[in-house]
KOLBALO-913260 format. One record per residue (C-alpha): residue number from 1; residue in one letter; chain; x, y, z. Coordinates in steps of 0.001 Angstrom, whole numbers. Layout:
! residues N
LOLO     k   r   c         x         y         z
LOLO   NUM   A   A         X         Y         Z
...
! end
This chain:
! residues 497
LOLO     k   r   c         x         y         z
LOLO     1   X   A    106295    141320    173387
LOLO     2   X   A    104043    142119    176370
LOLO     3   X   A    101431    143811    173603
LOLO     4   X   A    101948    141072    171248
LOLO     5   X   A    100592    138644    173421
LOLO     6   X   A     98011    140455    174473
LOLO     7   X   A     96641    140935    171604
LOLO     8   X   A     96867    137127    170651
LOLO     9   X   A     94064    136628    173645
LOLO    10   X   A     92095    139185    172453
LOLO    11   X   A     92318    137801    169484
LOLO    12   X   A     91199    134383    170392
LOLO    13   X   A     88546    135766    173056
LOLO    14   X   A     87118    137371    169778
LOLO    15   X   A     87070    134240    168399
LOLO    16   X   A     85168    132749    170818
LOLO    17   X   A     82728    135355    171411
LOLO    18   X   A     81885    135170    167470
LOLO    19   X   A     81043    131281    167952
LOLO    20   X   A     79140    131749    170608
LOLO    21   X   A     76774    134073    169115
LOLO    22   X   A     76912    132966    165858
LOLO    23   X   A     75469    129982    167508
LOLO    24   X   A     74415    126670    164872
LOLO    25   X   A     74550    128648    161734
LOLO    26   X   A     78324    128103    160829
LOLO    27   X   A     81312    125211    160960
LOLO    28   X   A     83736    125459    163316
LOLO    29   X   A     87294    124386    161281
LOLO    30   X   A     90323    123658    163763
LOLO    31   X   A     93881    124003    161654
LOLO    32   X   A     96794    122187    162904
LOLO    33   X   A    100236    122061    160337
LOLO    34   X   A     99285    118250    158855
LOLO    35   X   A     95411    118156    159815
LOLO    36   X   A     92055    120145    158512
LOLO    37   X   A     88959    119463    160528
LOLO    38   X   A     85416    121143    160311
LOLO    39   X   A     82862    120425    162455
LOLO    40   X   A     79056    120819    161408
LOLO    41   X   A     77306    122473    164107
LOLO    42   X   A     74122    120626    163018
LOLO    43   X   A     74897    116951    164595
LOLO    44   X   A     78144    117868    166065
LOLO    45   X   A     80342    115698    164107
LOLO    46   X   A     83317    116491    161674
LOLO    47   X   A     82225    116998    157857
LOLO    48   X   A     85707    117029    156825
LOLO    49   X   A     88927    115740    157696
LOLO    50   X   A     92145    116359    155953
LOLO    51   X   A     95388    114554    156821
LOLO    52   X   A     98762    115377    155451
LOLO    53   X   A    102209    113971    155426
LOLO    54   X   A    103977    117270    155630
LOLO    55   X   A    102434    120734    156515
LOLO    56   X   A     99132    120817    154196
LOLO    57   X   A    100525    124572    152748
LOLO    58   X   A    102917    123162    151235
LOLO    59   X   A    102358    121937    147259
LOLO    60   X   A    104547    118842    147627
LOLO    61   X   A    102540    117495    150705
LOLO    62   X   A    100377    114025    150527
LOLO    63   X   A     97081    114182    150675
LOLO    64   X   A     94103    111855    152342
LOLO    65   X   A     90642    113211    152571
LOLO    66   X   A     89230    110839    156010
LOLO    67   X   A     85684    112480    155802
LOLO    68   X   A     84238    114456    153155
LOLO    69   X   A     81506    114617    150394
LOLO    70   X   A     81879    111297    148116
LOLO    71   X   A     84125    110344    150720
LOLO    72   X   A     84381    108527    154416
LOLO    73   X   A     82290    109796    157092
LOLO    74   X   A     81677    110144    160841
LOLO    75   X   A     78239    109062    161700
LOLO    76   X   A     75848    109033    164866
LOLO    77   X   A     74765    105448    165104
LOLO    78   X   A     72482    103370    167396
LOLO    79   X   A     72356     99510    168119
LOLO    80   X   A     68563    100286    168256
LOLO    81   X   A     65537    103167    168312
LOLO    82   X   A     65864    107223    166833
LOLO    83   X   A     68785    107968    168933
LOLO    84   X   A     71363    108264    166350
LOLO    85   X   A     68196    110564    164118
LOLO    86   X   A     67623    112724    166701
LOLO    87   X   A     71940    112981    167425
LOLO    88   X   A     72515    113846    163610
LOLO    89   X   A     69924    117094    163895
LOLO    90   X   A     70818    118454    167169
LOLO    91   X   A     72047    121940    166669
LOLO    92   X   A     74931    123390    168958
LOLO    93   X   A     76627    126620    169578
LOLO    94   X   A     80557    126357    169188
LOLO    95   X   A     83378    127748    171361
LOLO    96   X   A     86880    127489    169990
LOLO    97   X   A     90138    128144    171692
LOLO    98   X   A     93615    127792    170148
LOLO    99   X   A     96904    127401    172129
LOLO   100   X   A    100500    126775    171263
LOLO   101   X   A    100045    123380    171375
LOLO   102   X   A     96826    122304    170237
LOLO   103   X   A     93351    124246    168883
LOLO   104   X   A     90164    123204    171010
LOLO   105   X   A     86036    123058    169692
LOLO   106   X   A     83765    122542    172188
LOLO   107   X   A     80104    122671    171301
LOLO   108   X   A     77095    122481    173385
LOLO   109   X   A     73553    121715    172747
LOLO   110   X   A     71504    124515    172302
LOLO   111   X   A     68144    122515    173531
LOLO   112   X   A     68305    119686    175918
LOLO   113   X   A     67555    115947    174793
LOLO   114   X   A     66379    113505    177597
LOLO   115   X   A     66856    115850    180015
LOLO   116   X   A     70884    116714    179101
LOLO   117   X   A     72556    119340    177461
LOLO   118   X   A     74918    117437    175311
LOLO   119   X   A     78591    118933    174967
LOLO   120   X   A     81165    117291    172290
LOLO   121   X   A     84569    118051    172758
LOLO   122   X   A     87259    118078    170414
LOLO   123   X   A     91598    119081    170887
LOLO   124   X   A     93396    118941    167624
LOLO   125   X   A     96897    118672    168047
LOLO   126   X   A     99337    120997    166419
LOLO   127   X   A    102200    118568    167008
LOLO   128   X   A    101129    114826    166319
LOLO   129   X   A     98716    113682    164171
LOLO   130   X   A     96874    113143    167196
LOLO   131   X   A     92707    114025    167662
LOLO   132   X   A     91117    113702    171356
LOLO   133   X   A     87368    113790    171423
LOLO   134   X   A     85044    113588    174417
LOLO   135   X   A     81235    113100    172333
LOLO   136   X   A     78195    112776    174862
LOLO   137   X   A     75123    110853    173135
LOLO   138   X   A     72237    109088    174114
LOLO   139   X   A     72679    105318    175820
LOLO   140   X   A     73419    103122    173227
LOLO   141   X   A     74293    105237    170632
LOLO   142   X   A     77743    105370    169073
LOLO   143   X   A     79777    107140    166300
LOLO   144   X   A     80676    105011    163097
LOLO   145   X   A     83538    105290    161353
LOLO   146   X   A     83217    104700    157569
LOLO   147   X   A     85904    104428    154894
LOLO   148   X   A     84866    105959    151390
LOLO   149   X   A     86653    106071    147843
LOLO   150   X   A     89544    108375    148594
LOLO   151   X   A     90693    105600    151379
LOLO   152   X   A     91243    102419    148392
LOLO   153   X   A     94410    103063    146814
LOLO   154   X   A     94843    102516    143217
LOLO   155   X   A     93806     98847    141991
LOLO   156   X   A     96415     97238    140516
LOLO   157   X   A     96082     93971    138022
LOLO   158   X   A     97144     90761    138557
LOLO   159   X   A     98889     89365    141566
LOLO   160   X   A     99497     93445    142147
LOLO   161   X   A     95883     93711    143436
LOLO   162   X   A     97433     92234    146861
LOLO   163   X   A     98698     95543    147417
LOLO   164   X   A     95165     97284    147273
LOLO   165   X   A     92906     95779    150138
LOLO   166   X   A     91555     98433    152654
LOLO   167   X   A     91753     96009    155899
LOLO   168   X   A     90519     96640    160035
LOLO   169   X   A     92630     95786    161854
LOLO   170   X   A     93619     95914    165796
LOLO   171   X   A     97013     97074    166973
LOLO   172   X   A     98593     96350    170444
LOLO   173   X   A    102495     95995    171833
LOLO   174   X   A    102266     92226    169980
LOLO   175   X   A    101171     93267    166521
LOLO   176   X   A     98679     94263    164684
LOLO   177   X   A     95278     91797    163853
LOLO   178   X   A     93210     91495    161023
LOLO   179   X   A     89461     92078    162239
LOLO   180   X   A     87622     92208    158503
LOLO   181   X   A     84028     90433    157976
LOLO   182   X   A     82850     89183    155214
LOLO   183   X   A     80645     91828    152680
LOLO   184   X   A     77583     92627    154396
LOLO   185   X   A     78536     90950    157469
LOLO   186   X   A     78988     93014    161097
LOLO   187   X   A     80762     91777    163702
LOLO   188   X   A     80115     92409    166987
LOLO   189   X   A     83540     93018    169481
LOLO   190   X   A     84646     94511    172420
LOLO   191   X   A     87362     97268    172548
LOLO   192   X   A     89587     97102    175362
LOLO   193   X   A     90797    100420    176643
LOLO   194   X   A     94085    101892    175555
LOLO   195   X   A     93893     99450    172385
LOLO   196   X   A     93789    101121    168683
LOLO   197   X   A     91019     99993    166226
LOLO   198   X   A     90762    100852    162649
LOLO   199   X   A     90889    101079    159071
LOLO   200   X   A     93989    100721    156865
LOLO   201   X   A     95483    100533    153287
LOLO   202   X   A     98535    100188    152242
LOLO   203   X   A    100437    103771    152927
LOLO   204   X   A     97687    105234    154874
LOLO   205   X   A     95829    104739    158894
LOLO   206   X   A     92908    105947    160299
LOLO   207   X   A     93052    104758    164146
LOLO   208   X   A     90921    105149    167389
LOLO   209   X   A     92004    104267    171074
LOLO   210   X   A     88949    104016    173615
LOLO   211   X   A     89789    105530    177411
LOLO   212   X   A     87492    103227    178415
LOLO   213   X   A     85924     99446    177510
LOLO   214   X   A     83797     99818    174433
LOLO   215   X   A     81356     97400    172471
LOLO   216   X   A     82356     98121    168761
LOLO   217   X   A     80392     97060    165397
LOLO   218   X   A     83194     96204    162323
LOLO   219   X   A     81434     95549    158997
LOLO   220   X   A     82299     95423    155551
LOLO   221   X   A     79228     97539    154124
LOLO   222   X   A     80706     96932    150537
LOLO   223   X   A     83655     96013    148381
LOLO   224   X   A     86729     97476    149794
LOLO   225   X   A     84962     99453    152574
LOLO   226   X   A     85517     99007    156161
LOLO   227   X   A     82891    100521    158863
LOLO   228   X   A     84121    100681    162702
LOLO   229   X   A     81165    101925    165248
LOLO   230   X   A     82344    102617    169059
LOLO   231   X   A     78874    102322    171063
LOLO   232   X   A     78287    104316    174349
LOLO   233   X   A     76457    102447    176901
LOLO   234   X   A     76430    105032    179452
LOLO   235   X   A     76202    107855    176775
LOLO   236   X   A     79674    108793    176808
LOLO   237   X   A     82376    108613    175275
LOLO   238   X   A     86306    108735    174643
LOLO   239   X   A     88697    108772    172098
LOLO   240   X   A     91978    109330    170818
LOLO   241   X   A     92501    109258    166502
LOLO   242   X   A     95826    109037    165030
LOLO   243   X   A     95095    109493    161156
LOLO   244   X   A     98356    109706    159005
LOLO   245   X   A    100311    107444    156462
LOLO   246   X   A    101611    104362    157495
LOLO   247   X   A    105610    105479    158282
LOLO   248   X   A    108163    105151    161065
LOLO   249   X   A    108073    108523    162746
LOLO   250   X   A    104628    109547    161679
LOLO   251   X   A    103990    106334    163863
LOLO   252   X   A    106264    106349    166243
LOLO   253   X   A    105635    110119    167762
LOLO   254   X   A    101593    108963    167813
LOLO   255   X   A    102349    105699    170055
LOLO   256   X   A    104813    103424    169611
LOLO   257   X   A    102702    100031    169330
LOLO   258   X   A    101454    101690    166379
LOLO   259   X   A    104474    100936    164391
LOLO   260   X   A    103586     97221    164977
LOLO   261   X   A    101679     97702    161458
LOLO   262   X   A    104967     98197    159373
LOLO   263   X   A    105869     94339    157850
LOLO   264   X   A    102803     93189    160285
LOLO   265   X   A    102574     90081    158313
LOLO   266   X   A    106293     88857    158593
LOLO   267   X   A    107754     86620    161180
LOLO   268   X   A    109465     88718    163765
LOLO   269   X   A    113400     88426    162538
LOLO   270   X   A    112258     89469    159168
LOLO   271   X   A    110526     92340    160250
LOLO   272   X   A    113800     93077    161790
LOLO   273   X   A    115533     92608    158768
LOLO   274   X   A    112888     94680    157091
LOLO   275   X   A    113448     97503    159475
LOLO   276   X   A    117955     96948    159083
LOLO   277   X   A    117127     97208    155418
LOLO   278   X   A    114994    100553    155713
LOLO   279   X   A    117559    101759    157838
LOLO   280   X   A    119921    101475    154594
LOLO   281   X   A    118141    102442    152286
LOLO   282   X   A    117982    105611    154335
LOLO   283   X   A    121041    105783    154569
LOLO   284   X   A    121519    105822    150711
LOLO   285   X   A    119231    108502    149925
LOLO   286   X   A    121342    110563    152224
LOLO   287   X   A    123820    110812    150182
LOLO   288   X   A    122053    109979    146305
LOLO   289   X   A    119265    111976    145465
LOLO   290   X   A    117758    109871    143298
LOLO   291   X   A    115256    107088    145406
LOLO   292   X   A    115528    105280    142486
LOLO   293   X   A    119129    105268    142053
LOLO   294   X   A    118991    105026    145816
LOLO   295   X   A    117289    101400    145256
LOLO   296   X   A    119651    100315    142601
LOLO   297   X   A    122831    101124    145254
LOLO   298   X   A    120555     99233    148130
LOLO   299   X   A    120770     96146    145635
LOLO   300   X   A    124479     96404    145007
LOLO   301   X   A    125107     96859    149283
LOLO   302   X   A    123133     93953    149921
LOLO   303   X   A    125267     91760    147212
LOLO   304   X   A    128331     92581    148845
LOLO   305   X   A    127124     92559    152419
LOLO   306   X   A    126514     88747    151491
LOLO   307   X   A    129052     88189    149120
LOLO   308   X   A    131477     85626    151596
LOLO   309   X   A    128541     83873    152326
LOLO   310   X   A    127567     83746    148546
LOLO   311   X   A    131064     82693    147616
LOLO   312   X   A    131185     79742    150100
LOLO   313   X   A    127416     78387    148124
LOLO   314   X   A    128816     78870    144934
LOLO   315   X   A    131554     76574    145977
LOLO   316   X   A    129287     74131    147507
LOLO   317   X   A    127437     74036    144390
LOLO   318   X   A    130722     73320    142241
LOLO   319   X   A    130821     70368    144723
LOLO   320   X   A    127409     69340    144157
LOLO   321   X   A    127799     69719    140235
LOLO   322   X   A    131336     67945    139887
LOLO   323   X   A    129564     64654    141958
LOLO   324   X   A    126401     64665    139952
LOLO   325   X   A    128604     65333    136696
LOLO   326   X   A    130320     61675    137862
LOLO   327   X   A    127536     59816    138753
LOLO   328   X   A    124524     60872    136936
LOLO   329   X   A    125629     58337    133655
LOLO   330   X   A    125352     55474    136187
LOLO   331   X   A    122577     56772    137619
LOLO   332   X   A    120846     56614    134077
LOLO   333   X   A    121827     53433    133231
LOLO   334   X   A    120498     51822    136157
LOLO   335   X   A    117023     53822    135353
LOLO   336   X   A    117403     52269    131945
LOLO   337   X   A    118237     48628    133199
LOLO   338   X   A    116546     47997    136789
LOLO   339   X   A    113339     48734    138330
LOLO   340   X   A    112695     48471    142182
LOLO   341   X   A    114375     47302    144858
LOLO   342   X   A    117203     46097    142599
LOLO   343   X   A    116949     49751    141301
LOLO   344   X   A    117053     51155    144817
LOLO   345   X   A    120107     48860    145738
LOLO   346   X   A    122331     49711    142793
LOLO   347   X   A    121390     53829    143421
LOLO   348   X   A    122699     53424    147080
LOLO   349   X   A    125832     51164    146019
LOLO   350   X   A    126724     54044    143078
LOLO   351   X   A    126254     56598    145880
LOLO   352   X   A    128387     54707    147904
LOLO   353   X   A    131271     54310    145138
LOLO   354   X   A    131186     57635    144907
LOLO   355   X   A    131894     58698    148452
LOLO   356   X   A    128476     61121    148097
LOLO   357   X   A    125473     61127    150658
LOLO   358   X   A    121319     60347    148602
LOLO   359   X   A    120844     63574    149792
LOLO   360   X   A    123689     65604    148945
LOLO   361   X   A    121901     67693    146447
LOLO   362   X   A    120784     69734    148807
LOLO   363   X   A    124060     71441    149913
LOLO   364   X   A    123414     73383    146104
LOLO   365   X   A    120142     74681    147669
LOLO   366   X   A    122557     76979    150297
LOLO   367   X   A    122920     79551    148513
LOLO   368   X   A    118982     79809    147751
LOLO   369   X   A    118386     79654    151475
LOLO   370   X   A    120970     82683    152035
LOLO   371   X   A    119146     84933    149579
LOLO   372   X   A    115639     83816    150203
LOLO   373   X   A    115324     85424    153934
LOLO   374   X   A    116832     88422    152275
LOLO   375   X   A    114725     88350    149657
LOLO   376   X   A    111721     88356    151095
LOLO   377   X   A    112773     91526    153705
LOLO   378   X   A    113800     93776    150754
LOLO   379   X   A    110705     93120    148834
LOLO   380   X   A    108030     93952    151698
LOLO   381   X   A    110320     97225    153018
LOLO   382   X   A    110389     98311    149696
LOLO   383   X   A    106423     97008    149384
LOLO   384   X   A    105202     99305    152355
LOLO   385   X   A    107588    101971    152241
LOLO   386   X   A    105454    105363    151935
LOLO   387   X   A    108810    107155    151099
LOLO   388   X   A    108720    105897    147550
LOLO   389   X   A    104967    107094    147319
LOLO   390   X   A    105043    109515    144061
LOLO   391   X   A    109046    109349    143547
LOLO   392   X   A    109860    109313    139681
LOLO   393   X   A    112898    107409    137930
LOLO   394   X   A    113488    107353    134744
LOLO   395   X   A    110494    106705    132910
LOLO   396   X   A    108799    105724    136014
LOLO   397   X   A    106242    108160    136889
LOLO   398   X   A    105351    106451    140461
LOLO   399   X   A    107679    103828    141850
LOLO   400   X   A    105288    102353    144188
LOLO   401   X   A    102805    101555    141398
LOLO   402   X   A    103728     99637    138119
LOLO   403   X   A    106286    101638    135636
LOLO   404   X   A    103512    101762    133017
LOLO   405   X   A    106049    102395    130256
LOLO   406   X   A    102865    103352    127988
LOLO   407   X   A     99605    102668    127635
LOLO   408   X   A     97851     99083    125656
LOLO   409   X   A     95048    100289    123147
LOLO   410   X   A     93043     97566    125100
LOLO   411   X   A     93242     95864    128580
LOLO   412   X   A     94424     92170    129036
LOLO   413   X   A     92885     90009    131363
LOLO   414   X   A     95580     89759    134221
LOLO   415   X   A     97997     92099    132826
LOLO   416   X   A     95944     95721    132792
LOLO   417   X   A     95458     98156    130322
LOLO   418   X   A     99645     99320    130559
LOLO   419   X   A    102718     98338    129505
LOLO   420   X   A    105189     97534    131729
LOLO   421   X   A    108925     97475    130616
LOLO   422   X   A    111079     97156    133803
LOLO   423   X   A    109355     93508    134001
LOLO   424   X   A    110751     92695    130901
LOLO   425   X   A    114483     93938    131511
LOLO   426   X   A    114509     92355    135065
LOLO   427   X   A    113854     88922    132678
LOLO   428   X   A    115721     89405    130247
LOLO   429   X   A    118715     89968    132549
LOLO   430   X   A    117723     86263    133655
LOLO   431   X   A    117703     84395    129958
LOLO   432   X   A    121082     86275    129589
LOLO   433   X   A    121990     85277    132865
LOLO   434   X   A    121061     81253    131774
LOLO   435   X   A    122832     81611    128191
LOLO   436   X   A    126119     82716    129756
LOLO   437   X   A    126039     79883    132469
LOLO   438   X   A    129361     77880    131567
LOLO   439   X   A    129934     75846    134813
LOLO   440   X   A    133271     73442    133697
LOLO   441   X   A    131737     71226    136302
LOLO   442   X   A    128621     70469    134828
LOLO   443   X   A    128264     67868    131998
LOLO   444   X   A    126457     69133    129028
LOLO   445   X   A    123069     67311    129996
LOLO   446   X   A    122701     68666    133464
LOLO   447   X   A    124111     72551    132027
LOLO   448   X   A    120532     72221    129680
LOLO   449   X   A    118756     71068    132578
LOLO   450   X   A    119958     74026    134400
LOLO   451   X   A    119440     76777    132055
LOLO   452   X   A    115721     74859    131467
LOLO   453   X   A    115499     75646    134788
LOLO   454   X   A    116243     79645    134886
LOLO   455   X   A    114244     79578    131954
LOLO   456   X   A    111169     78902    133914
LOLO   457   X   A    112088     80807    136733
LOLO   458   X   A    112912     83680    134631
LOLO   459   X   A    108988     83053    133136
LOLO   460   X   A    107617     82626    136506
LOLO   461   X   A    109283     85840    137956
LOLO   462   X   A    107833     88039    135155
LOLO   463   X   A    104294     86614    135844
LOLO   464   X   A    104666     87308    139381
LOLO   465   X   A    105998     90516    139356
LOLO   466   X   A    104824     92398    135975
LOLO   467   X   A    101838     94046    137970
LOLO   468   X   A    104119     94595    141030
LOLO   469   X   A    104784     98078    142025
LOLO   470   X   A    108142     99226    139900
LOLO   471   X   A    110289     99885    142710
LOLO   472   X   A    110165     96167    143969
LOLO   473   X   A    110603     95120    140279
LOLO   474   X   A    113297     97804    140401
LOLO   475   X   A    115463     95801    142929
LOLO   476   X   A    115220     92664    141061
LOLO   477   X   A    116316     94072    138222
LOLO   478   X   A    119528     95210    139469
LOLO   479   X   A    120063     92209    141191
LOLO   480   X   A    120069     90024    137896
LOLO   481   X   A    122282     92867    136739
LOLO   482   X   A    125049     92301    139537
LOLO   483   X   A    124347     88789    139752
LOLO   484   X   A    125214     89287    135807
LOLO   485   X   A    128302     91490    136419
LOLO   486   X   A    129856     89384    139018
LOLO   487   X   A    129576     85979    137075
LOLO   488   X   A    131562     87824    134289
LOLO   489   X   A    133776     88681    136628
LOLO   490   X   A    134114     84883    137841
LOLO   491   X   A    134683     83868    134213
LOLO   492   X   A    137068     86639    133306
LOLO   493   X   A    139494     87369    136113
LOLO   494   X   A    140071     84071    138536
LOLO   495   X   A    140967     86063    141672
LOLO   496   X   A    137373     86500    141509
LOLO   497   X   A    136370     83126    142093
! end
């Protein structure tokens, strides 16, 4: 053991010997289990960054190239002058040292500038997706961070394109905040220390935390791109990157505030929600391999979590549909026979006869207001959850992008160039939903209105969702299918009811 480690330093001091005399002619590249970074030793900066969601050996890992040719980059800047020119072609000499715990570059200036030998520092960690850098430059210069093609995720069509913005964004212990300008526009801001600034999408961050108060640049140098310069007034500077895709523990072990960016946009309970929902899903694909599958059980769980409260609105809306069955004929003949304030003193005296509040119509909308809430939650969990990133089911090749059930010879304005089945099964479970509604409350006239009614929502539902990601789609889908099932049930066997 004694020889073993031994040999490890010698190893390493050989390392570091072969830098140092190898001087500005090659790379240094630190390895850590989920990061690749290599370092030009012309300007000092990384070249290439490669983050991973599971060790980067293995096949089944996810990928995101940060910095690389064609790709984002890590750039000297300057508010003003040839500081950030003369930065980019200063050549250095590396050292690199690698411990248990994290591998460490530090280069050094071969020639002065100004007077100082610049050193940049840089400690990869081996067990967070966690960078520290300590870069030296000249006043008033700065690094920029710069987003490139590998950074947008796929565009989708139609309302689905929501789900492709690349966004900057601030996070802190309250939340995250949207910093983006408008294209071509730069925005001059002031980072506070300790507080992350970056770029996102919609599985994937790219975050810096200052040590110390920092004037920052954010600009939007073109269509999806997002550009984030830290300046260095006294020619120093700090910084901590957390690069990695946007999930709970990847999050979590880099700082906790950071997980302020999961369901950032929802009101705080439903982010809770959001996070209770997550929580069973997980608990699902414990025990069903299938995350589709997985998805479909979620749907069922979350019926008969709610099913008392569900029962209690259906039988609320049996009230509401017995009284209108009663007074909607007088209601119509007074439309037919009066018009204002006679009108509007008959409608209150029928009301009246009837022992029913103007306004009790809107004990049917209870059961809307129990789902809604729930609703929403399970649609943005399943929206920004990086787990479902490349999962297959059925003939779903990706069920956080549409199912693309095969491809259109030609593409349709708002639709795309695919098409998408699961769409078309989540609304046809609707129309079947409306032709087997047989309320014995309900007079014929208002049963038409109310199947007119899921008609259009059925119609509305596939315009909203056909370009949505299928696993969203996917929940939908089997909720018309037990919403299906269970008003079967009702008709068939009355200890259902």
């Amino acid at each position: 053991m004694g020889r073993a480690k031994h040999s490890r330093a010698a190893c390493r001091a050989g390392l570091v010997a072969l830098f140092a005399v190898s001087g500005a002619l090659a790379d240094v590249e630190l390895r850590a289990p989920r990061q690749v970074l290599r370092i030009a030793t012309d300007g000092g900066l990384p070249v290439y960054w490669l983050s991973c969601d599971a060790p980067c050996a293995s096949e089944t890992a996810g990928r995101r190239v940060l910095v690389g040719p064609d790709e984002g980059a890590l750039s000297w800047t300057a508010d003003e002058g040839s500081g950030a020119a003369r930065l980019a072609t200063l050549a250095y000499r590396a050292e690199l040292v690698e411990t248990e715990a994290a591998v460490t570059a530090v280069l050094t200036a071969i020639e002065p500038v100004d007077g100082r030998v610049l050193v940049q520092r840089y400690v990869l960690s081996k067990t967070a997706q966690e960078l520290r850098v300590q870069w030296q430059s000249l006043p008033g210069a700065g690094v920029r961070l710069s987003t490139g093609a590998g950074f947008i995720p796929p565009q989708l069509p139609g309302f689905g394109a929501s789900f492709s913005d690349v966004e900057a964004v601030r996070v802190t212990a309250d939340g995250q905040e949207r910093l983006d300008a408008e294209e071509g526009e730069t925005i001059r801001a002031t980072a506070a220390a300790g507080v992350w600034l970056g770029v996102r999408s919609r599985f994937w961050a790219w975050l810096a935390r200052s040590e110390a108060e920092a004037p920052v640049l954010i600009g939007t140098p073109g269509w999806n791109e997002r550009a984030i310069a830290w300046l260095a007034p006294a020619g120093a500077l700090q910084l901590t990157f957390h690069a990695g895709p946007i999930e709970w523990k990847s999050l979590r072990v880099a700082a906790p505030e950071l997980t302020q960016m999961l369901f950032a946009s929802l009101w705080e309970p439903l982010r809770w929600l959001c996070f209770g929902l997550l929580a069973l899903l997980g608990l699902i694909s414990r025990w069903v391999a299938s995350p589709g599958l997985a998805i479909v059980l979620l749907s069922l769980a979350v019926k008969l979590i709610l099913l008392p409260l569900t029962r209690i609105a259906d039988r609320w809306q049996q009230e509401v549909n017995r009284a209108q069955s009663r007074i909607q004929p007088r209601l119509a003949a007074i439309r037919r026979e009066y018009r204002g304030e006679e009108a509007h003193r008959r409608t209150l005296a029928a009301y009246r006869d009837e022992g029913v509040h103007p306004l009790f119509t809107l004990k049917s909308l209870a059961g809307f207001a129990i789902q809604v809430p729930m609703f929403i939650a399970a649609f943005d969990m399943l929206a920004d959850n990086y787990a479902l990133s490349g999962e297959r089911f059925l003939w779903i090749a990706d069920l956080a992008a549409p199912d693309r059930f095969a491809p259109l010879p030609f593409a349709l304005p708002f639709f795309g160039g695919d098409f998408n089945l699961l769409p078309l099964v989540m609304t046809a479970l609707t129309i079947l939903s409306a032709l087997t509604q047989r309320d014995a409350s309900l007079s014929p006239e208002l049963l038409r209105r109310q199947q007119r009614q899921l008609y259009l929502m059925a119609g509305g539902f596939f315009l909203l969702f056909y370009t949505f990601p299928a696993g969203m789609v996917l929940y939908w889908t089997a909720n018309n299918f037990w919403h299906l099932a269970r008003m079967q049930a009702v008709r068939w066997l009355p200890r259902w009811r």
